[in-house]
C-alpha positions in Angstrom: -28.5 -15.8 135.5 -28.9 -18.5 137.4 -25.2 -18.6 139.2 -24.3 -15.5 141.3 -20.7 -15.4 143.3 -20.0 -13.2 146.1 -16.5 -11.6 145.9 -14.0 -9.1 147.3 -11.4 -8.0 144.8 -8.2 -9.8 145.8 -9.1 -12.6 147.3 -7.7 -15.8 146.4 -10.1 -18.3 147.0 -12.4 -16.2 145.3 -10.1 -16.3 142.1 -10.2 -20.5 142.6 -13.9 -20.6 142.3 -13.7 -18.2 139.5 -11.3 -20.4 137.2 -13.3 -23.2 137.9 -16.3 -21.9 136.5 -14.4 -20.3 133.3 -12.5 -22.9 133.3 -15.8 -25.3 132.9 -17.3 -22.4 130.5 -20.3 -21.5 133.2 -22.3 -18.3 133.2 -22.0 -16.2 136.2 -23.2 -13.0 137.5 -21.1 -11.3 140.5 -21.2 -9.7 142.9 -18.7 -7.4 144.6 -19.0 -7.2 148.0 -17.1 -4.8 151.0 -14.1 -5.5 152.6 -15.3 -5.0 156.1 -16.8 -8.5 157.2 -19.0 -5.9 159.3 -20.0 -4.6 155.7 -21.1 -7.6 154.1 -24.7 -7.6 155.2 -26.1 -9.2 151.5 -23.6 -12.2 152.1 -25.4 -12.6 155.4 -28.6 -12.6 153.9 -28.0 -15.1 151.3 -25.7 -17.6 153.3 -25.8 -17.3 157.2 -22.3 -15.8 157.2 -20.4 -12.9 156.2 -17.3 -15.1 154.6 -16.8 -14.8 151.1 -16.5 -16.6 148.3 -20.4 -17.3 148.1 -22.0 -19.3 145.5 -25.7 -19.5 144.8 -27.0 -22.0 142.1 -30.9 -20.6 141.8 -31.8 -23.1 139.3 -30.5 -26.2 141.9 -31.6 -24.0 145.0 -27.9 -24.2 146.5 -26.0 -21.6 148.7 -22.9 -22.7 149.8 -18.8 -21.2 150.6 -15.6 -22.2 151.1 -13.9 -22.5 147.7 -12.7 -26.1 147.8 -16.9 -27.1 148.4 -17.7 -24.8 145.7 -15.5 -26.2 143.0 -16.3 -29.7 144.0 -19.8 -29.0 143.6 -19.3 -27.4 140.2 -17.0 -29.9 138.7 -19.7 -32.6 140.0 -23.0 -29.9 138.1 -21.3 -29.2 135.7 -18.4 -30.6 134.1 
């Protein structure tokens, strides 16, 4: 899978990039991640910052966040 979101259950700009991308038909894996920004040490990792959502496009070799960014980017891949 070349598309992995990081995601907390409830959060609304989570839930914008996740229309988007069914919303454009795209394959995504993801990835749940703790409520605690203190938790989120795999966010970190991947992206700088604990601040979710996260996308990562392997197959373009982009992380990025902030929802509106994220859609952007994936109406501009891959509408």
């Amino acid at each position: 899978m070349s598309l992995t979101l990081y995601r907390l259950e409830g959060c609304p700009w989570c839930e914008l990039v996740v229309d988007k991308l069914e919303e454009l038909n795209v394959e995504f894996e993801s990835v749940w991640v703790e409520a605690l920004h203190s938790k989120r040490n795999e966010v970190k990792r991947v992206s700088g910052q604990r601040g979710v959502p996260v996308l990562v496009d392997e197959e373009y070799g982009v992380t990025m966040a902030e929802s509106a960014k994220i859609n952007e980017y994936l109406e501009a891949s891959y509408a």
